[in-house]
Backbone bond lengths (Angstrom), bond angles and torsions (degrees), N, CA, C in turn:
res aa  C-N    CA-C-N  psi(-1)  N-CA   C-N-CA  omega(-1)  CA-C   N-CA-C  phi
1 X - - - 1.457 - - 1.527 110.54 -
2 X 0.867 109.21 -54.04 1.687 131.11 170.62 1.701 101.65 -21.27
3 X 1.673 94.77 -80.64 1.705 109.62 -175.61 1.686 105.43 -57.11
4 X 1.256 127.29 -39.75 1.546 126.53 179.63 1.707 100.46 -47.22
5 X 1.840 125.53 -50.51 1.052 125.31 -155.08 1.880 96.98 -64.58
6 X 1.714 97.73 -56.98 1.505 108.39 -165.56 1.607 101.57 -37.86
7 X 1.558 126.66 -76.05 1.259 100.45 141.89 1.051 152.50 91.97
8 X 1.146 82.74 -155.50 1.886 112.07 167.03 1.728 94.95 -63.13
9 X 1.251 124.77 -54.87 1.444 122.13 179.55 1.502 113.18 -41.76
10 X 1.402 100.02 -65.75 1.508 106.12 -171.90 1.441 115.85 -40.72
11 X 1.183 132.79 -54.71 1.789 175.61 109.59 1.872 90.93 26.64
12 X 1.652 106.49 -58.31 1.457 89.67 -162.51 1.473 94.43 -85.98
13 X 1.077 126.79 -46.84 1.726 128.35 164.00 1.413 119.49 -42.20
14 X 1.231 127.21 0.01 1.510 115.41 157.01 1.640 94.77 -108.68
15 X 1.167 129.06 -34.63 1.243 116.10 -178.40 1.885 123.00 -69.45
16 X 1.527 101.78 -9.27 1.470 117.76 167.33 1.931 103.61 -67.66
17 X 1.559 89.42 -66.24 1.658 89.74 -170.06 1.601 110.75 -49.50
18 X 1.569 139.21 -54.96 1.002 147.91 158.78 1.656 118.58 -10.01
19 X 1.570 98.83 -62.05 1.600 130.30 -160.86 2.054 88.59 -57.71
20 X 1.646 102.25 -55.85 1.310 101.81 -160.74 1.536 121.37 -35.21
21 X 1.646 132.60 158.43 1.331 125.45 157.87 1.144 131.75 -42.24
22 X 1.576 134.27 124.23 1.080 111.76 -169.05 1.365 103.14 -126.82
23 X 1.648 101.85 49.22 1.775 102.77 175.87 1.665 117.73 -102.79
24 X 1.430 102.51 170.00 1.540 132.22 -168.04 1.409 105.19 -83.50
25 X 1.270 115.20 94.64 1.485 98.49 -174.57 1.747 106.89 -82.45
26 X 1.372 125.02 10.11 1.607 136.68 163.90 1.325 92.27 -60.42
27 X 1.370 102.36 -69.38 1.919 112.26 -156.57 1.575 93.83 -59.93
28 X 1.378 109.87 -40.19 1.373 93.77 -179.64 1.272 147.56 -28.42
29 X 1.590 92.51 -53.20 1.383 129.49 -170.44 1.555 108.65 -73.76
30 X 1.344 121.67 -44.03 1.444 135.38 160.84 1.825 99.69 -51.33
31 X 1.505 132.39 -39.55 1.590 120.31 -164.20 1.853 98.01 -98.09
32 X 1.379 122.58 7.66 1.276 108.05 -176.14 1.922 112.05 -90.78
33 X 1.132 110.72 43.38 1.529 115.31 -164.32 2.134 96.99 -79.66
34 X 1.480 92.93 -56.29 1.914 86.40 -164.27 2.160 90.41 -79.58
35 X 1.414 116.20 -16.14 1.545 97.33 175.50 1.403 118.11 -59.61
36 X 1.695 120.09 -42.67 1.302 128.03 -161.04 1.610 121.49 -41.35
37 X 1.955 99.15 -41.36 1.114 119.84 174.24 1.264 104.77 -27.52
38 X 1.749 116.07 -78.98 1.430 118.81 -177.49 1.094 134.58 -70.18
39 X 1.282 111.16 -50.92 1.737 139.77 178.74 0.962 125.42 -72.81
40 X 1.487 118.16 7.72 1.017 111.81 -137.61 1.659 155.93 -38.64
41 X 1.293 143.10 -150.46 1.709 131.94 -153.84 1.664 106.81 -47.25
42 X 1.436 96.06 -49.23 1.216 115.48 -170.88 1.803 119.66 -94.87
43 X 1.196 106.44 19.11 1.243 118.99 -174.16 1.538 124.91 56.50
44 X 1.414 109.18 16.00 1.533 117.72 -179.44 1.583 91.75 -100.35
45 X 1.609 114.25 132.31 1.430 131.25 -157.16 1.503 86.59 -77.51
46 X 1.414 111.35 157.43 1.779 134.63 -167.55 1.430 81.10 -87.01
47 X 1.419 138.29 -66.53 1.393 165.98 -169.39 0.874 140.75 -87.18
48 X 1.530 140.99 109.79 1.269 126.02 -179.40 1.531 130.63 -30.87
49 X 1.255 112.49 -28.25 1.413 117.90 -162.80 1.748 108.76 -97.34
50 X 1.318 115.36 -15.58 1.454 102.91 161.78 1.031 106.03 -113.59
51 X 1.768 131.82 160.69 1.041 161.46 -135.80 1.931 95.72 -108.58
52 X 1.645 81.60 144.50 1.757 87.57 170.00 1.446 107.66 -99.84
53 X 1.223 106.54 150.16 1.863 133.42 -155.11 1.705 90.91 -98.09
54 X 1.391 120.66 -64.37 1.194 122.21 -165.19 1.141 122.87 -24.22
55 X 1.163 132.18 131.73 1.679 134.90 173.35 1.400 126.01 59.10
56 X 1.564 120.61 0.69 1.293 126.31 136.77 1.027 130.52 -0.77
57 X 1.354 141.72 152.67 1.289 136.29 161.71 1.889 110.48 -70.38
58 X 1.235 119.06 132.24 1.422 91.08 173.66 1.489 111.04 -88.10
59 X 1.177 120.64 -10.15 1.854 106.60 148.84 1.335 120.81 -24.86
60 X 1.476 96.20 -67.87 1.407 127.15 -159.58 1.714 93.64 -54.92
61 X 1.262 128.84 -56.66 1.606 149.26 -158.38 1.402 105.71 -66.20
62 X 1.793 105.02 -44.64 1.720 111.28 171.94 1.320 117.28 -66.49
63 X 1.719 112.06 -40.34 1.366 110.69 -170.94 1.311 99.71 -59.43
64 X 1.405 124.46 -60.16 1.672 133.76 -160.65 1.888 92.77 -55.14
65 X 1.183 112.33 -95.08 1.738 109.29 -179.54 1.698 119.99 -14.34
66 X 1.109 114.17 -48.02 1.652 107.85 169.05 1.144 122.39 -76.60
67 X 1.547 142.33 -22.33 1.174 150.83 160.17 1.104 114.25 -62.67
68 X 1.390 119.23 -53.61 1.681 125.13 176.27 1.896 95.31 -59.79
69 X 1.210 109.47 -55.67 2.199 101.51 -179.05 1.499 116.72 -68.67
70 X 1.883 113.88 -6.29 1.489 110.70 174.12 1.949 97.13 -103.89
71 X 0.902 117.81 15.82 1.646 101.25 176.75 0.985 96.90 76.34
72 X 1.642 152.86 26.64 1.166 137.84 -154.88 1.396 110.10 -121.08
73 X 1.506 122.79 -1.21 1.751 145.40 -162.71 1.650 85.67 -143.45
74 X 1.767 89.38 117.99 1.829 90.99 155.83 1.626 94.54 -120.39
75 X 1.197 98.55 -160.05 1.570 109.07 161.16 1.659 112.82 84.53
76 X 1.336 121.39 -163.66 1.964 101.48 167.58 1.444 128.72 45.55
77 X 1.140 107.33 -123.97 1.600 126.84 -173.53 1.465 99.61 -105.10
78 X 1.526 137.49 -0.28 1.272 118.76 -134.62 2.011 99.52 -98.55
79 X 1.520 115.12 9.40 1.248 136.13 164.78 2.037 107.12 -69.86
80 X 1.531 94.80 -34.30 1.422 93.96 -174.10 1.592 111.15 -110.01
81 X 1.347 107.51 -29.40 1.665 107.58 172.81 1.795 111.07 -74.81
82 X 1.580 114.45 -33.11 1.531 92.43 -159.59 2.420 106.64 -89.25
83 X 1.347 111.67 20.30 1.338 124.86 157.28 1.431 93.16 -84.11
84 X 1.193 118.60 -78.93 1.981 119.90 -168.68 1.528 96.91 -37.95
85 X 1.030 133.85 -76.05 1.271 143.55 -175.25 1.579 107.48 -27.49
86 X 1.333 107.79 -70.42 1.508 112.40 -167.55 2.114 100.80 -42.90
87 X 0.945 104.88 -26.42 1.600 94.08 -148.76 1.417 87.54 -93.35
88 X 1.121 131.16 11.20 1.858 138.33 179.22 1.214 107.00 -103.35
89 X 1.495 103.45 130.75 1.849 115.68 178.69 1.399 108.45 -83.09
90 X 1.354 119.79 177.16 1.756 113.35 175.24 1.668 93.27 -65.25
91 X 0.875 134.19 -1.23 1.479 118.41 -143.20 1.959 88.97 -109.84
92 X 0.953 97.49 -50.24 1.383 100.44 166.76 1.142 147.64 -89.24
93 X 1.530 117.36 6.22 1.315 148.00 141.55 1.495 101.80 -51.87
94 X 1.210 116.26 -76.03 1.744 134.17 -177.74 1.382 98.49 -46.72
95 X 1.661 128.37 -50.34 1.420 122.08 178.74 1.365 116.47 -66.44
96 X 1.170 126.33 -25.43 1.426 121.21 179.81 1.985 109.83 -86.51
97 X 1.313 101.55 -34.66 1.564 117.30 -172.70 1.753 86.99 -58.37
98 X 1.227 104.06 -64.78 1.874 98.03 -179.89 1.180 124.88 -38.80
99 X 1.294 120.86 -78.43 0.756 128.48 126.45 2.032 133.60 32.03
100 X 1.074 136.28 -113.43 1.287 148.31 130.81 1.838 111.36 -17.44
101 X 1.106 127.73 -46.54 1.335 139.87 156.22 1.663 113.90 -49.99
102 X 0.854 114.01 -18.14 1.520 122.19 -179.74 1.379 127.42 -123.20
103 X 1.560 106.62 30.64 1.541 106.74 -157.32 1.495 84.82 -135.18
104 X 1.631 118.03 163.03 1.770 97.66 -156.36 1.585 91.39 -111.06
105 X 1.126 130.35 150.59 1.292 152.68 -154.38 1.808 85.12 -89.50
């Protein structure tokens, strides 16, 4: 039982490190051109009505961006985020999530 636990531990702890973001917050910074509008540079919102990006989780930033490009977020903004979205690769989801994740609240 013992060795089953070690394991299963080991197993979910490489699948943590794996799981993490593994974006460019450089490239990022180069893909934040149509966000700035709202979010702006620094991820502090232009507007009351959209949300500031800065210091986010970029978990948190990937989950939201692929949901808004899978149809998976209605409601909110998600009339104006899930067009932006669609036209973003995983790769640039992750570059912007870094990105915005690293910018100080």
């Amino acid at each position: 039982m013992r060795i089953l636990t070690t394991v299963a531990l080991v197993s979910c702890a490489a699948f943590a490190v794996t799981a993490q973001a593994a974006g460019d917050a450089e490239a990022g910074a180069e893909k934040i051109t149509t966000c700035v509008a709202c979010h702006g540079k620094d991820g502090k919102a232009t507007a009351p009505i959209y949300p500031n990006l800065a210091g986010q989780s970029a978990q948190y930033l990937e989950s939201s961006l692929k949901a808004y490009r899978e149809g998976q977020r209605g409601g909110g903004m998600s009339m104006m985020m899930t067009p932006m979205a669609k036209q973003l690769s995983d790769e640039d989801i992750a570059d912007l999530a870094a990105y915005y994740s690293q910018q100080t609240p």
